[in-house]
C-alpha positions, 0 to 999 in steps of 0.5 A: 723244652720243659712246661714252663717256657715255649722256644721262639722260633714262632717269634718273626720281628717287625718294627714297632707299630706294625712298620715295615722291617729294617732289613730281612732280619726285622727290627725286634730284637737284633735291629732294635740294637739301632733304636736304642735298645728300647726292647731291654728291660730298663731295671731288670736287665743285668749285664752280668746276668747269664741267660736272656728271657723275653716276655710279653709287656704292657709297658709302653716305654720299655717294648718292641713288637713281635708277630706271632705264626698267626700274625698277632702282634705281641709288645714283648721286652727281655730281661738279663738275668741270673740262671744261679738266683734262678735256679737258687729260688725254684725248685722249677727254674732249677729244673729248667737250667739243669736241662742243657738248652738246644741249639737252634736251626744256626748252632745258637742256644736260647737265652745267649743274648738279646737275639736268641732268648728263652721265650716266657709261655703265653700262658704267664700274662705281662703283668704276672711275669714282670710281678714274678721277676719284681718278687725275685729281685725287689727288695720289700719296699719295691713289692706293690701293695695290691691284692693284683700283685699277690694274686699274681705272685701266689700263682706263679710261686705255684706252677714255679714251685717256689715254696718260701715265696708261696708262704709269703704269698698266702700269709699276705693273703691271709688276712686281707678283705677277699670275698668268699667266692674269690678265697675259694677259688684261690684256694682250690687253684693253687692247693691252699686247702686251710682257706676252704672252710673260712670261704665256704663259712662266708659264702653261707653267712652271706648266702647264694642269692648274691652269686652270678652263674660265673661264680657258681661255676669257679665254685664247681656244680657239686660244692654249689649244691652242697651249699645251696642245701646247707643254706636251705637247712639254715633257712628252715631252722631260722623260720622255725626258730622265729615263729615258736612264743617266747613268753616274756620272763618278767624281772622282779623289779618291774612295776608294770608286769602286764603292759610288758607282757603285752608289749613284748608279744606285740613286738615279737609277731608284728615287728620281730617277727615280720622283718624276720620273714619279710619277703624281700630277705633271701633268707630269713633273719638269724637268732643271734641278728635278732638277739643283737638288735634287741641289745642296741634297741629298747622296746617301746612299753618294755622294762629295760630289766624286763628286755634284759631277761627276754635277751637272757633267755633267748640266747640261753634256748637258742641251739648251735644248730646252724653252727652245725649245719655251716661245719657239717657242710664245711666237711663236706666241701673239704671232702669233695678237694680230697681235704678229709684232714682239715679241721673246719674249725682250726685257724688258718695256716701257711701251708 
């Protein structure tokens, strides 16, 4: 058998809820045939399919029960379906069909019939596989809406090797609200390297101090530590920043040119300044936070005109120096997935 389905000759039928078995040949699948046939997929079981698949199901209504060589039950349904849509679809099913199967111990070939089907690998979950067969066989109103269902469905379109799918999937990816230690480890899983500097800029606006140790872990001990230096750069040249004087460049039309001045130098240390650095913060304010709050809130004893060139100035002498630090740590993590070729600042593609 090839990588992607396991035989089953470990499978022993049982009846379901761990009752005792009909005959010597157990209740699933050949005795379910008396049940009603409950074990075949109500939707995808074509009866003009050629190969039967049988996978495990967390749908209650549509199941019977299987016990591994460990004793483990298993609810498991199969599905009828088309090898030529298969092996049309993917490059991996093509691969699969074009090996003839083996027969068993009594002459019988996998997939045949209910009885003797092609057994889907444990290590595809229930949902994932049904999530496959939807994607495949839906038509596009059928498809959920879920961030669960393209997760699903980038992944197997992945180890499947379905490339018209995996573009649909990370299209769909694209531009949907996944946070940045999630983005990156889809992206490194499954090989999507043009979501490596989007996740990695995200995760050092944010900062580390949110992450748990199992995040740091999907992130992997070097990119953490590449992140975790950019992050403290970044915090020392915000520090700086926010401690050098700004004088106040008084406008012309001002009328109280001293009380702005004075106002301006309290504001800066005893309020700017202060939240900026306030101990609670994991990292200090940045220039453009500040900037923008000085657009959204006027200063008690300063001129409108007066703000206006304090606000001017400020983003006139303010350096691209983090933007620096984020792509220079952006290279660094792209060089660490064997990405030297992607640019941090280009848009994401599909590929």
């Amino acid at each position: 058998m090839n990588n992607y389905l396991t035989p089953p000759s470990t499978q022993q039928p049982s009846q379901p809820g761990g009752a005792t078995p009909a005959d010597d040949k157990g209740f699933c699948p050949a005795a379910a045939k008396w049940a009603g046939l409950e074990f075949r997929h109500p939707k995808y079981y074509d009866r003009y399919g050629d190969t039967t698949m049988q996978g495990a199901t967390t749908n209650g209504a549509c199941q019977c029960q299987t016990h591994d060589a460990e004793g483990n039950i298993t609810s498991v349904v199969n599905y009828k379906l088309s090898v030529g849509r298969l092996r049309n679809f993917s490059v991996g099913f093509d691969n699969m069909f074009g090996i003839p199967p083996k027969p068993d111990d009594k002459g019988m070939t996998e997939g045949r019939d209910d009885e003797h089907p092609i057994v889907v690998t444990p290590a595809v979950a229930p949902a994932e596989w049904e999530h496959l067969v939807i994607f495949i066989y839906g038509s596009v109103d059928e498809l959920p809406d879920t961030l669960d269902f393209r997760f699903d469905i980038l992944r197997l379109l992945s180890l499947y090797d379905i490339p018209m799918g995996r573009r649909w999937a990370i299209a769909q990816l694209m531009h949907r609200n996944i946070g940045p230690v999630k983005r990156f480890t889809l992206a490194r899983e499954h090989n999507v390297v043009s979501w490596l500097p989007k996740a990695v800029g995200g995760m050092l606006t944010r900062g580390l101090g949110r992450l748990t140790v199992e995040d740091m872990w999907q992130i992997g001990p070097e990119q953490y530590f590449v992140l975790d230096q950019a992050l403290q750069q970044i915090d020392r040249f915000r520090k700086a920043w926010i401690l050098k004087r700004y004088d106040l460049r008084t406008a012309p039309e001002c009328q109280s040119k001293q009380a702005c001045e004075t106002s301006w130098e309290y504001h800066w240390g005893a309020s700017i300044t202060a939240n900026a650095l306030h101990p609670e913060r994991d990292f200090a304010s940045s220039p453009q936070q500040i900037i923008l709050m000085l657009k959204h809130k006027p200063l008690t004893g300063v001129c409108a005109s007066c703000q206006s060139n304090a606000i001017e100035d400020l983003e006139k002498h303010t350096p691209d120096q983090e933007d620096k630090i984020i792509n220079d740590a952006k290279r660094k993590v792209m060089e660490l997935q064997g990405a030297n070729n992607v640019d941090v600042n280009e848009e994401m593609d599909l590929t």
